[in-house]
C-alpha positions as CSV (number, residue, x, y, z in Angstrom):
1,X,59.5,31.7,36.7
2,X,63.0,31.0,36.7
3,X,64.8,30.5,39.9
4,X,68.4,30.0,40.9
5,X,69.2,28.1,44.1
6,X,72.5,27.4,45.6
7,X,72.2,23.6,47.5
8,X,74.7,22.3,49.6
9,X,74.6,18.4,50.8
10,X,76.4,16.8,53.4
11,X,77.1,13.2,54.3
12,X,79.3,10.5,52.7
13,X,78.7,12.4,49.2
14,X,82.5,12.7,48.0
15,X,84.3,10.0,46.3
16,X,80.5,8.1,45.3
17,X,80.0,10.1,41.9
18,X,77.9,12.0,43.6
19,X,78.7,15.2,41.1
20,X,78.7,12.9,37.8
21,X,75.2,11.7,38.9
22,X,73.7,15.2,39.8
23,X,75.2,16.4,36.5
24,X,73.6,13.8,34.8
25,X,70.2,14.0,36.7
26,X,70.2,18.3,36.1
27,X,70.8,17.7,32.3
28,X,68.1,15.0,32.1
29,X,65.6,17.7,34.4
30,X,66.9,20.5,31.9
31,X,68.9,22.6,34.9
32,X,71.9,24.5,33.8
33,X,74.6,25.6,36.7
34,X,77.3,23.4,38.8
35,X,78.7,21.1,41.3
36,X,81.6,20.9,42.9
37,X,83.2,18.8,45.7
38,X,84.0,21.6,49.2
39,X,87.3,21.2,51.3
40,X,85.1,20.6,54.3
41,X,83.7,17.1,52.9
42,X,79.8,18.4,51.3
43,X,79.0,18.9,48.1
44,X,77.9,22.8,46.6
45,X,75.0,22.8,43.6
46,X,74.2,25.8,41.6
47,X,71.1,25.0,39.7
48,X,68.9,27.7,37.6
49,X,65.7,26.6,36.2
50,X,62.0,27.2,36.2
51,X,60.6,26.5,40.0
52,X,59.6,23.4,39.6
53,X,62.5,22.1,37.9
54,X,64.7,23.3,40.1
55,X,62.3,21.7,42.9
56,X,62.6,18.4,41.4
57,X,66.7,18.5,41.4
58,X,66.2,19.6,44.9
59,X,64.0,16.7,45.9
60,X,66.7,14.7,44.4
61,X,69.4,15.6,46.2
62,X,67.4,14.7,49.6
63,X,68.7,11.3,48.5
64,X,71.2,11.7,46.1
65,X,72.8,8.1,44.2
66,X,72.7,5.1,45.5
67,X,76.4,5.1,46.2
68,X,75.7,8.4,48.5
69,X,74.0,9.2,52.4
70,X,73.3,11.9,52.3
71,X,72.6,13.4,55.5
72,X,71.3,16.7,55.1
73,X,70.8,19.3,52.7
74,X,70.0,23.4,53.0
75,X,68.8,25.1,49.9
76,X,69.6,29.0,49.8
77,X,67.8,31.2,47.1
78,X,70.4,33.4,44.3
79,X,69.8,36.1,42.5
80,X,69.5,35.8,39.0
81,X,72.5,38.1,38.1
82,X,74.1,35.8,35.1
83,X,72.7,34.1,32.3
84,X,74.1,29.9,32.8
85,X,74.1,27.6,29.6
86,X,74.6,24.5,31.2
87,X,75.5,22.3,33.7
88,X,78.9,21.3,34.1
89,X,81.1,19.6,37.1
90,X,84.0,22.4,38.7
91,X,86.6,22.2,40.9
């Protein structure tokens, strides 16, 4: 079943590529949606893909790239009211 998920990660996970590696790591898991970089310092993912897809991008993000800390991350469910094509980095 496909599920959309919006994940927000906090820590030291702006200015360490954090979004070009997440972007890279949802395209490799086959997750379409965003990323994008929050005033307050955290990081906002939109992913959309079949549970345990999704779960594995989630799982991911627990740790993020080696250039990140992340310190914590909360996962909120989304309704499924567009249909996303791919993954891409925003603003």
């Amino acid at each position: 079943m496909t599920q959309r998920a919006k994940i927000l990660v906090t820590g030291r996970v702006q200015g360490v590529y954090f979004r070009y590696f997440t972007q890279k790591k949802a395209r490799q898991l086959g997750v379409v949606g965003s990323v994008r970089n929050l005033p307050d310092g955290s990081v906002e993912i939109i992913g959309q893909a079949k549970s345990d897809v999704l779960q594995n991008l989630i799982d991911w993000s627990h740790k993020g790239p080696i250039t990140a800390r992340v310190d914590c991350i909360e996962v909120v469910s989304l309704t499924l009211d567009e249909m996303l094509v791919t993954f891409d980095i925003t603003d």
